[in-house]
N, C-alpha and C positions, 0 to 999 in steps of 0.2 A: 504962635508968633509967626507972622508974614515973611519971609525969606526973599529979598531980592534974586531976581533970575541971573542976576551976575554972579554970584557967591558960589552959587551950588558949583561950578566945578574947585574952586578951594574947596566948602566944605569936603566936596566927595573925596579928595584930596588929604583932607587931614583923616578920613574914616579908613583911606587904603593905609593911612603909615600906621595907624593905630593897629591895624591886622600883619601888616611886615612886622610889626612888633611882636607880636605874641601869637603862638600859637593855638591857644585855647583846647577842648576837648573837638574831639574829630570823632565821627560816626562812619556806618559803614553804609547808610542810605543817604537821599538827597538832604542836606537841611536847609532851612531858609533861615534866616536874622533882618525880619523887616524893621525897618525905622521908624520909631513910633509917630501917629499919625500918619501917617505915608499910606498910598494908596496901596491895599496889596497883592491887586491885580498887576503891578505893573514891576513887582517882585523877577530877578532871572528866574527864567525857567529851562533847562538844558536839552538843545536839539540831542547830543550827541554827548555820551558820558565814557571816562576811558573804563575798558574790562582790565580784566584779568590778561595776565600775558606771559608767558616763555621765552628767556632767552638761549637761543640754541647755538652754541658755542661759544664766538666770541661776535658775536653780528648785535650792535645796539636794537632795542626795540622802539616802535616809534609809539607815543601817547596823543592821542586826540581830544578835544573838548568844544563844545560851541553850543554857548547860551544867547537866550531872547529874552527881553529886552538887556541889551548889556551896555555898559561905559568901560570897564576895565575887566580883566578875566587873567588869571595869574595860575601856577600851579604851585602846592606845596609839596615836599617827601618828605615822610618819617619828619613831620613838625618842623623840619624847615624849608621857608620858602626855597625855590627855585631862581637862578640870578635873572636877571631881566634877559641878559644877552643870549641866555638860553633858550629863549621862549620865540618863535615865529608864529606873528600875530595875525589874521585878518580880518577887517570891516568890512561889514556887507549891510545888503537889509530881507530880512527876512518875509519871504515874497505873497505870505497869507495873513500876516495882521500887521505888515509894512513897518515897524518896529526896528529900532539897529543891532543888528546882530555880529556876534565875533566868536572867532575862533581862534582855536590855540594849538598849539604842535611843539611838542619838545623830544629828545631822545634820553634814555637811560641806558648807563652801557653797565658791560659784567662789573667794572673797577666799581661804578657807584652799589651797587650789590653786595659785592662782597667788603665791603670796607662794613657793614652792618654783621655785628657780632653778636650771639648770643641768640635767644628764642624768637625776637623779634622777626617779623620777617619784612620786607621793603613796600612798600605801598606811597601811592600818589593820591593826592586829590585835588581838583580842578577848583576854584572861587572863583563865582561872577558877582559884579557890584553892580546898579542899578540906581537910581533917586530915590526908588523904596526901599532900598536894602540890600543884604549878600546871600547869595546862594552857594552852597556846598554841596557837589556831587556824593557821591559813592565812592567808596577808597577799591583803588584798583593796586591789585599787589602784583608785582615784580619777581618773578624766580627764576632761578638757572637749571634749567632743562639739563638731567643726566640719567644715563643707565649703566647701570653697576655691570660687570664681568661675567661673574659667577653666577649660575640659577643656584639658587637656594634649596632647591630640590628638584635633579633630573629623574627623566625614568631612567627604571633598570628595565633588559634583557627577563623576558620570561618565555617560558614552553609551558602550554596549555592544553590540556584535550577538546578535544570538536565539542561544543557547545556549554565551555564555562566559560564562565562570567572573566571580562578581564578590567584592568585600574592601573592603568598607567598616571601616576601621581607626577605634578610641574610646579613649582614653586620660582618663579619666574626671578629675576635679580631684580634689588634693588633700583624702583625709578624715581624719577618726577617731569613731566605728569606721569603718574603709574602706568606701567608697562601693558598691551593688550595682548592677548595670548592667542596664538591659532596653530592650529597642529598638520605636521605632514604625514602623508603614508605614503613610503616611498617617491618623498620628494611630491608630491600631488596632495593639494591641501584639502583637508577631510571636512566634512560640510553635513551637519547633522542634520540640514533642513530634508538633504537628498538621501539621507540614508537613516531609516527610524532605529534600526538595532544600534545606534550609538550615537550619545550626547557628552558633553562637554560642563562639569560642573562648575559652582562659583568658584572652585576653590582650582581653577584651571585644570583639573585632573580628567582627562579622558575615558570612557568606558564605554566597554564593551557589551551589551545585555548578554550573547550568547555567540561564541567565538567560533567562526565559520572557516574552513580552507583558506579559501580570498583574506582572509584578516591576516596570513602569517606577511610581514611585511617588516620594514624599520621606519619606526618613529619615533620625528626629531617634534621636540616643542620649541615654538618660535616666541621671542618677546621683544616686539616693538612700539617703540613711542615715538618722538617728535624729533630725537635725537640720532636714536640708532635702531640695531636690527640686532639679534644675538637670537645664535640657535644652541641646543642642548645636546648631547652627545646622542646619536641618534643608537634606538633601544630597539634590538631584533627582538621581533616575538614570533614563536613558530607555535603554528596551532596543527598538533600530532592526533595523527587517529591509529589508535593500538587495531590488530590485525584482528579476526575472528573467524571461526570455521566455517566453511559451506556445510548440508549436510551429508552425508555418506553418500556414495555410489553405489549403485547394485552392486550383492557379490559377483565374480566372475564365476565364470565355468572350475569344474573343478580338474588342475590338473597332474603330471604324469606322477609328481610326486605329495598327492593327496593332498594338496593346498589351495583353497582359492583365495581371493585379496579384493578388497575394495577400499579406495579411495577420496580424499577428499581435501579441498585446497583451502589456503588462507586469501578468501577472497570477499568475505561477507562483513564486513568490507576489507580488501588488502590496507596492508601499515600503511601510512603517508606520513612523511615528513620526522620521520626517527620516529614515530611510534613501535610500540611490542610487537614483537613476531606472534605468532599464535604459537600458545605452548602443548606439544606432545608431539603425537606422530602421523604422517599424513600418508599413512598407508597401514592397512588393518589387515593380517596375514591368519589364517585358522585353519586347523584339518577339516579335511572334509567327512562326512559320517553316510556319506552315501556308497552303495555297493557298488556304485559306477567306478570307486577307485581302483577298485583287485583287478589287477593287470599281471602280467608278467612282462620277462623279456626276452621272448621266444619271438618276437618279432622281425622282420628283417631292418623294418625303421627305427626297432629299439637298439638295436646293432649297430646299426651307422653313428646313431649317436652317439653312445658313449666311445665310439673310435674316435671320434673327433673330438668329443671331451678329453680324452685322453691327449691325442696330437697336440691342442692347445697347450693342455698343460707342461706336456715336453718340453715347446716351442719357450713358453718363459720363463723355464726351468733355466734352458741354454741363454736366454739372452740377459737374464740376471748374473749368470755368470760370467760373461764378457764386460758387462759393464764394472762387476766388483775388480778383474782383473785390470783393465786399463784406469780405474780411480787407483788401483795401488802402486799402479807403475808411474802413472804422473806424480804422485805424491811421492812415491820415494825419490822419482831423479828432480823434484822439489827442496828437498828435505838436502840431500847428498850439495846441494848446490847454493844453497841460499846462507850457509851457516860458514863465511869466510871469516877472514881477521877484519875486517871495517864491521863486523855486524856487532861487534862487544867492545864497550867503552867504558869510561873509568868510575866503579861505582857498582857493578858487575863483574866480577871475572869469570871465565869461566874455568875449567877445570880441566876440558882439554878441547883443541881447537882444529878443525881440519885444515889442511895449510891450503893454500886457495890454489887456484889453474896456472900453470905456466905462461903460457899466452897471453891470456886475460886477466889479471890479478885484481883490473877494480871494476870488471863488469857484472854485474844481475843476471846470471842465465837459468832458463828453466826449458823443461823438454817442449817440444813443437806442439802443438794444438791447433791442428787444423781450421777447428770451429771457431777458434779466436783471430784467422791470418784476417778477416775480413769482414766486417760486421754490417750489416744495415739496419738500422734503428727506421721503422716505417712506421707510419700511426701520427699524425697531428700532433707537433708540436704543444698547441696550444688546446685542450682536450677538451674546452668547450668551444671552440669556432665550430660552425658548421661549414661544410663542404669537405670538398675529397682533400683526404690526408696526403700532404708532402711526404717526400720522400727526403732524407737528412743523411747519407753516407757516411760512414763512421770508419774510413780505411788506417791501415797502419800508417801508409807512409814509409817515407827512410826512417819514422820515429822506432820506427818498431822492424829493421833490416834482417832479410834471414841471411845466417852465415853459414859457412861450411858446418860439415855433419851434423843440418839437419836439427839446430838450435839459433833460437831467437834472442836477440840482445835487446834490452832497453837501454837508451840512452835521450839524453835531453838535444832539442831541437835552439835555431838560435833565434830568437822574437825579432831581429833587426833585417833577418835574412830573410822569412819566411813570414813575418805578420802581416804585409801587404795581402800574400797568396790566400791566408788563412782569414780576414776581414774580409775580401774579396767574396768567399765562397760561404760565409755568415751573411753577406749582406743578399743574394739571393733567396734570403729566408725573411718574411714580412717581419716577424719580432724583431730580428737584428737588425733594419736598416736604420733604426735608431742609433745604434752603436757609434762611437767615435773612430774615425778615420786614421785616428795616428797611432802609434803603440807607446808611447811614454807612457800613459794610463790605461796599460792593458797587459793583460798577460795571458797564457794559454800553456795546453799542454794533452799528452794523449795519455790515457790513464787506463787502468785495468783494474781486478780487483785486488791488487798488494799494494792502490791508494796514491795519496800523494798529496802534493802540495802544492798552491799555487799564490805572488806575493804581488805587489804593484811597491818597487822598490820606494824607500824618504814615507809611502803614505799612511802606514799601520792597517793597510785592509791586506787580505790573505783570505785563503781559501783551502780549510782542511780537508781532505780526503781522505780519512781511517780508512784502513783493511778490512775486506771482502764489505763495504760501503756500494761497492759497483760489481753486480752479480756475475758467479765466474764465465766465462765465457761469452765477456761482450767487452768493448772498448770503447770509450768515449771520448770526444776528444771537446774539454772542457775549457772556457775561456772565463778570465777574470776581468771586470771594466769599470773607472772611475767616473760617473760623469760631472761634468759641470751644472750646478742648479739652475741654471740662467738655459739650458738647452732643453731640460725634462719640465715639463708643465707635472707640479705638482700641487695642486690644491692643496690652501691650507686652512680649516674654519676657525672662525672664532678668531683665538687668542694663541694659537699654535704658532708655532715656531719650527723651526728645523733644527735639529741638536745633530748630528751627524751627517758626514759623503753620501751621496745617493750611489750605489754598490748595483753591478750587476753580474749575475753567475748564472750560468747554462750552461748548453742547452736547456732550455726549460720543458717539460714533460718526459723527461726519462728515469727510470726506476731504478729508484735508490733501494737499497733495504735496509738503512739505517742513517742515521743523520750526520749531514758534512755539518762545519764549525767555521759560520761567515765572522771573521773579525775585522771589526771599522770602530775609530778615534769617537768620542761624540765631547760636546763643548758644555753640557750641560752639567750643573751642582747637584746630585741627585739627591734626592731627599722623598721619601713616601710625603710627606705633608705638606709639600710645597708643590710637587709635579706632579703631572698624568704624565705616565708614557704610553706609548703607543706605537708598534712597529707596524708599517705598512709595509704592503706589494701592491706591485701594479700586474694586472691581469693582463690577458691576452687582447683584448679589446682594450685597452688604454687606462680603464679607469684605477684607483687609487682607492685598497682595502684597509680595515684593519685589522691583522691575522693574531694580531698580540696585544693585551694591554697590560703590563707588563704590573705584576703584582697580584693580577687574577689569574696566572696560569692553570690551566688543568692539565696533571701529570702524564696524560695519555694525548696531549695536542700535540698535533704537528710539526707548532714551533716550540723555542723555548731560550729563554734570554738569560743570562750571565753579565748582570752587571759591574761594572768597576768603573774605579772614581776616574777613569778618562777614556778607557774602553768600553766596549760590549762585545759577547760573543753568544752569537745567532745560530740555534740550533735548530735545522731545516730538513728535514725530507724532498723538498719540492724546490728546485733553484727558480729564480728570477729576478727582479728586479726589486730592492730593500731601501728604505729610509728609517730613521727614528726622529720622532717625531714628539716635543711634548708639549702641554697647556699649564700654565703656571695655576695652584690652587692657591696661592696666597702671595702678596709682596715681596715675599722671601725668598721665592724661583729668580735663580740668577743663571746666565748664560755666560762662559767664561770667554773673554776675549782677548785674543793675544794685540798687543801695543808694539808696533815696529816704526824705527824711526831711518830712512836711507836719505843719502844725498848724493851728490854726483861724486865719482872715484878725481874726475880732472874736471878742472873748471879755469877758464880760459877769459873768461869776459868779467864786468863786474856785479852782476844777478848769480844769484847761488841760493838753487829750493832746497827744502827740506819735505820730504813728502813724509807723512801719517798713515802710516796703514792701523784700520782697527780689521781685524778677520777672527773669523770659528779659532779657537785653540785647540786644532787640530791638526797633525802632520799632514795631510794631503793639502787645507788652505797656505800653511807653511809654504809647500812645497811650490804651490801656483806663484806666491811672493815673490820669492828668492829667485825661480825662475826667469820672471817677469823683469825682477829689477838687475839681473844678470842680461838682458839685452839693453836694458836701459842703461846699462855700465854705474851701477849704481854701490854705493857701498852702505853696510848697515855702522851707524855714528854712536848707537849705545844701545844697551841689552837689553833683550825685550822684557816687554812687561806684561802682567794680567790685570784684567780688569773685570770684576762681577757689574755684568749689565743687567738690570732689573727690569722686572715687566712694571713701572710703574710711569709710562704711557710719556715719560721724560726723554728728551733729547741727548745726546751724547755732543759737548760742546770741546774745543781746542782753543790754544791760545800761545802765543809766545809773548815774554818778557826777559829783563833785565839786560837786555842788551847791552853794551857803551856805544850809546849814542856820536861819540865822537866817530867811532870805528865802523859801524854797521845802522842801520834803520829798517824797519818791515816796509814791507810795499802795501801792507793789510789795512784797508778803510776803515777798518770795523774793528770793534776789541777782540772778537773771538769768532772763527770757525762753527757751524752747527750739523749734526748732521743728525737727520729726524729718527724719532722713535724708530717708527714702523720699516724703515730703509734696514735697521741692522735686525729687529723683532722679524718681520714679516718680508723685508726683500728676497729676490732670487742671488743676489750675487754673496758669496760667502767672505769678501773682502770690501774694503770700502778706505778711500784716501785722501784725505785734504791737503795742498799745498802752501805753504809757507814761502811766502819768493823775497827775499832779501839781497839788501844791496852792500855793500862794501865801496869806504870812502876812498879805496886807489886799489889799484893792482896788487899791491904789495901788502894789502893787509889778510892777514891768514890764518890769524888766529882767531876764532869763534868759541866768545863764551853767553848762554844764553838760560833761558830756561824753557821747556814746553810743558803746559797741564796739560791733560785728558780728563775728562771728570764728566759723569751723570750728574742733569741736575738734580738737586738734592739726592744724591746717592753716592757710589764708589767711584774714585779718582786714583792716578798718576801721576806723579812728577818725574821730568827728565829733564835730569843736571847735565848739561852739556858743555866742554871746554875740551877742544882738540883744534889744530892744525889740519887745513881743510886741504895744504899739498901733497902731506908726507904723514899725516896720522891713519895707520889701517889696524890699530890692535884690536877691532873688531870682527875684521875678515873672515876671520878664522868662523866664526860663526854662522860665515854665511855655507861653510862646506855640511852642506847632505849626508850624513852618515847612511853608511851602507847596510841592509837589511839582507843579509846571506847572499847575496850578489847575484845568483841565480833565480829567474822570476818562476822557475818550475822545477819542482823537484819531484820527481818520480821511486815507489818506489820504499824499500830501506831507508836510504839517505834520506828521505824526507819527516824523518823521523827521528826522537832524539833515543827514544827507547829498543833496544833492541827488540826484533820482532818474536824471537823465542822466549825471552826472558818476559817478554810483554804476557804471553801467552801463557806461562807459568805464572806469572801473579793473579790471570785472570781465574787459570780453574781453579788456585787456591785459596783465593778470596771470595770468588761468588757465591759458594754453601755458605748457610747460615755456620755460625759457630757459637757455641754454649758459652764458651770463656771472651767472646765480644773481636775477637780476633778475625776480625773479617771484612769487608768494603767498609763499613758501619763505621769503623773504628778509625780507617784510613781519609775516610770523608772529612772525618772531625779532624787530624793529624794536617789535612793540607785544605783547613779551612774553608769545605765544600759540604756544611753539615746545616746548612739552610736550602740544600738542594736536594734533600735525600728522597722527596714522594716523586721528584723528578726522575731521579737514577733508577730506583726502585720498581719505577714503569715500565725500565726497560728489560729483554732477555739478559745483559750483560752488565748491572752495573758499575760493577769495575772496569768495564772498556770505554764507560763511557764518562769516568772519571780522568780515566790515561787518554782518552779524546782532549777532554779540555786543557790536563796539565799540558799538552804538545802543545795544543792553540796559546795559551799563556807563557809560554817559556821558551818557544822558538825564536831564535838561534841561540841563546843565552841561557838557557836551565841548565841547574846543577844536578846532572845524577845522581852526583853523593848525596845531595842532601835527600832527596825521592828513595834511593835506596835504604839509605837510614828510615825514614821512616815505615815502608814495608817492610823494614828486618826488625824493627820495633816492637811489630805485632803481638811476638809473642809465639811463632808456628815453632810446633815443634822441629821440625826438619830442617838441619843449620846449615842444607844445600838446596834450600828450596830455591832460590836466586843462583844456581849454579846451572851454565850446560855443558855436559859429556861427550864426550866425543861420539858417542852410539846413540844421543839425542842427536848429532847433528847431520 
């Protein structure tokens, strides 16, 4: 049937509603649906089809389409069409079979994506209409581009001998598009094409064919897509060559007294990199069986000699003697002097007590030590810089004044009079120019080996010094320092966080022989299955280690961590500069943050803010608040609050209501306050605060009643019920006062300790032998809930000293002797004065 040339655009008209109608089945290739009869050369055919496409955050994606010969060209999604006003259309003519050609443009954004639920996933497809018929593209699908947090499997840490085989396994996080994987060695990306002894399998795992020197390195695996980048915690591998013997030396000559000796070194090849020593001996001694030995000593040169053998021996006869004499005479006018009435407290008695000096009744004196009036500590600070070693002066000072007859006093110096003098003479030292300039977050002090203490008042960091910690006959003069995070660059990867103050103690390189006890606040929930921890120092050269991971310790490290539910205490051989640091392993890792709400104390005009602080729950951020809003003349309006902040990539949002609007109004355009994830997650500043500016309808209105949220989205929230008098209400004030932390930022010495130093010494030799009936550190451990630490203590020569290390760190200014003595009289020792000292002990 003949079709007038007027019709066909109605008909083609009634063929488009007929498809706005219904969706039909849809393919995932071009189809065509010619009209029968219809020529079907003249069928659309598509210049341009939409692909596959990612959307990468929240950025709409743009879809393309343009078919020949076309009249109408439409898109549909997920079976329904697309609205007209959506579509940007244009006509053209297509410029090799001159035909009218059209094109189509539309955007899909993340909301249309995720409103599709279920297994389904989003796809588009393009319809062109023609006089022959409709053409359907290829269904182009739609997804939201992400990568997950967590690798699913990092490498670990291994040590390898010279030429095994090594497998570092990567199981990259969750993506879409799936993640590409590429591996560093020591930050420099490893490239199989350039190096044949190692490829890279499908299963992303790296290997080693035969592990060379050059291979001891750290490697991180990288997993990036369209979205993001995420590296893995980077895995030290040390490839060790155990030692092995040269072969023997000729014997030597043989001689006076019929032995000759030959030799031979661990050199074939020497250890590298912690491998085995060569085991035996590297010297081989024998008689000799020749007749060349029968000598006599009828000589005049066998004469001299043994005269001199002899003199020698004189010589160290007498000077062992002198030195046992002056170690007994210091230690008895030790002993005579140190054992006053302030050295025994309630919990201990003693049994009889020497009555202390007339003169001096609360001073520390011990006899003169020449070798101690003046120390110089020489040798590089930082003991891998290269170049010529600084020189560090380590004098007494008036800390350390001689007084008449020929005795030394210690006394405490004062940090407001003397800390300008004492920065000053740190900051000519490269490490220290770091340091901070002021002394509110600083403390110092001159120390010997009877120890000591050092505190940064309001902030919970201190600085223990156990006895003989600083070997006899040197002085140190040791400084404590808070810094601000915003002033230390500290890299943080990944998904890291900062849970604690960044703490710094030095000197750094001088020898310790046993470990101080660094305690700082930290803000984190601790949980083995939610967190990584991780304790860093920064080296001499700048950059940022990590010396701990805390849950892997090995009992013979360096360091060694004592966690509690708001402290930690770091136990150190080596001072420097310390952070804790953790990576959340699941949803569940929450950072606790303290909620303060201040306004102005006087308000004069009729604007009146309310400022938000969210910060670390931690006394030193405390400390920076109260501070801060103490120049601002600020007062705190209600009690603070905590709040678990989640790693789950959510904002932290504010808001006020319920105002009476008759009385007050916000100045606030917006419903709510925001303040982004990664600002309180990953910023430098440990505080953060939104303001609230409100107004009041006359002078005279002065009562404020309101409400303020705090809340994560979807996660832990806040409320703060507010109703005070904004002229005359301060019952919060009180709160804003700083309790005081022993008052003195240095305590030298006895006093800096809560245990008396003899009675200390009696628990220690009669707890460290093992004991049959359980009576012994073992028992004590478990007694004060330190028996999750014992392959710790047990590493050490002492440890029971190094149990009374930690209880001083935990229980300074405030421990209870009684209760510590009760439980060493617990034990069970036989001897019911074993906690008693005698007047002839003292």
């Amino acid at each position: 049937m003949a079709v007038r040339p007027g019709l066909w655009p109605a008909l083609l008209g009634i063929v488009l509603a007929a498809w706005l109608r219904g969706s039909g089945a849809q393919q995932s290739a071009t189809v065509a649906n010619p009209v029968p009869g219809a020529n079907p050369d003249l069928l659309p055919h598509f210049l341009v089809e939409p692909g596959d496409v990612y959307i990468v955050k929240n950025k709409p994606v743009l879809l393309v389409c343009k078919a020949t010969p076309a009249t109408q060209i439409f898109f549909k999604c997920n079976g329904e069409w697309v609205r007209q006003v959506d579509h940007v259309i244009e006509r053209s003519t297509d410029g090799s079979s001159g035909l009218p050609a059209m094109e189509v443009r539309i955007n899909v954004s993340r909301q249309q994506v995720e409103k599709v639920f279920g297994l389904e996933e989003y796809w588009c497809q393009c319809v062109a209409w023609s006089s022959s018929g409709t053409t359907k593209s290829q269904k182009a699908y739609i997804r939201i581009a992400y990568l997950r947090k967590n690798f699913e499997q990092e490498p670990l840490a291994k040590e390898v001998s010279l030429e095994q085989g090594i497998v570092l396994p990567c199981r990259p996080p969750e993506g879409s598009p799936p993640a590409e994987v590429e591996w560093l060695r020591n930050e420099d990306p490893v490239d199989p094409t350039l190096d044949p002894n190692v490829y890279i399998t499908r299963e992303h795992s790296l290997v080693v064919r035969q592990a060379r020197l050059a291979d001891t390195a750290n490697y991180t695996c990288v997993a990036k897509n369209i979205v993001a980048r995420r590296r893995s915690a980077s895995a030290a591998v040390i490839v060790y060559v155990d030692g092995s013997w040269s072969p023997w030396s000729k014997w030597s000559a043989c001689g006076l007294d019929c032995t000759h000796w030959r030799s031979r070194e661990c050199s074939d090849p020497a250890p590298r990199n912690g491998g085995e020593e060569c085991q035996g001996s590297d010297l081989d001694t024998r008689n000799c069986t020749s007749d060349l030995c029968v000598h006599t000593a009828s000589g005049p040169e066998d004469v001299a000699l043994y005269v001199g053998l002899i003199a020698v021996a004189v010589c160290l006869v007498l000077l062992l003697l002198v030195l046992v004499l002056v170690y007994c005479r210091k230690k008895e006018g030790l002993d005579s002097d140190v054992a006053d009435s302030s050295i025994l407290t309630s919990g201990f008695q003693p049994v009889s007590i020497k009555p202390s000096k007339a003169d001096n009744p609360h001073l520390l004196t011990i006899q003169p030590d020449l070798s101690t009036t003046t120390t110089t500590y020489q040798g590089s600070l930082c003991p891998r810089q290269d170049g010529p070693s600084p020189k560090f002066q380590l004098t007494n000072g008036h800390l350390l004044s001689p007084l008449g007859g020929g005795r030394h006093t210690l006394h405490h110096g004062s940090p407001t009079s003397e800390a300008e003098d004492f920065v000053s003479r740190l900051s000519t030292q490269n490490y220290f120019r770091s340091l901070p300039r002021g002394t509110s977050n600083m403390a110092y002090g001159t120390f010997n080996f009877l120890g000591g203490r050092l505190m940064i008042p309001n902030t919970g960091i201190s600085l223990l010094i156990p006895p003989d910690t600083i070997p006899r006959g040197k002085i140190y003069e040791v400084y404590l320092t808070l810094h601000k995070p915003e002033d230390v660059r500290l890299p943080l990867a990944g998904c890291q966080t900062l849970l604690s103050p960044i703490v710094s103690c030095g000197p750094p390189g001088v020898l310790l022989t046993r470990p101080v006890i660094l305690t700082m606040d930290h803000c984190g929930e601790p949980s083995p299955d939610s967190w990584s921890l991780r304790l860093k120092k920064q080296s001499c050269e700048g950059s940022w280690e990590d010396v701990l991971h805390l849950g892997e310790e090995a009992p013979s490290h360096l360091y060694y961590c004592q966690l509690e539910a708001s402290a930690c205490f770091v136990f150190t051989e080596q001072l420097g500069r310390f952070a804790l640091v953790g990576e959340a392993l699941s949803v569940a890792a929450a950072k606790r943050l303290k909620l303060l709400l201040f306004a102005p104390l006087a308000c004069t005009s009729l604007e009146y803010s309310i400022r938000a602080y969210c910060l670390h729950d931690t006394r030193d951020a405390l400390k920076e608040v109260v501070q801060l809003e103490k120049q601002l003349g600020g007062q705190l309006i209600q009690e603070p609050r905590v709040l678990h902040f989640k790693d789950s990539y959510h904002n932290l949002r504010l808001s006020i209501h319920d105002m009476p609007s008759s009385l007050w109004k916000s100045k606030l355009l917006v419903s709510y306050q925001e303040i982004p994830f990664y600002h309180i997650w990953s910023g430098p500043q440990q505080y953060l605060h939104c303001t609230f500016t409100l107004e009041r309808a006359s002078p005279s209105t002065s009562d404020l009643a309101c409400k303020v949220w705090v809340w994560q989205v979807e996660g832990d929230g806040q409320s703060f019920n507010i109703n005070f008098n904004i002229t005359k209400d301060t019952r919060f004030a009180e709160l804003l006062a700083l309790e005081s932390e022993g008052g003195v930022p240095a305590l030298v010495g006895p006093s800096a300790f809560k245990i008396p130093f003899l009675i200390r010494q009696k628990i220690i030799s009669s707890l460290d032998p093992p004991c049959s009936r359980g009576a012994d550190w073992r028992t004590l451990a478990q007694k004060l809930h330190l028996d999750s630490h014992l392959s710790f203590f047990a590493s050490k020569p002492s440890p029971t000293a190094m149990m009374l290390n930690l209880w001083e760190a935990r229980h300074f200014p405030n421990g209870n002797l009684s209760q510590l003595a009760a439980a060493v009289a617990g034990l069970g020792q036989p001897d019911a004065g074993l906690f008693t000292v005698s007047e002839a002990e003292c």
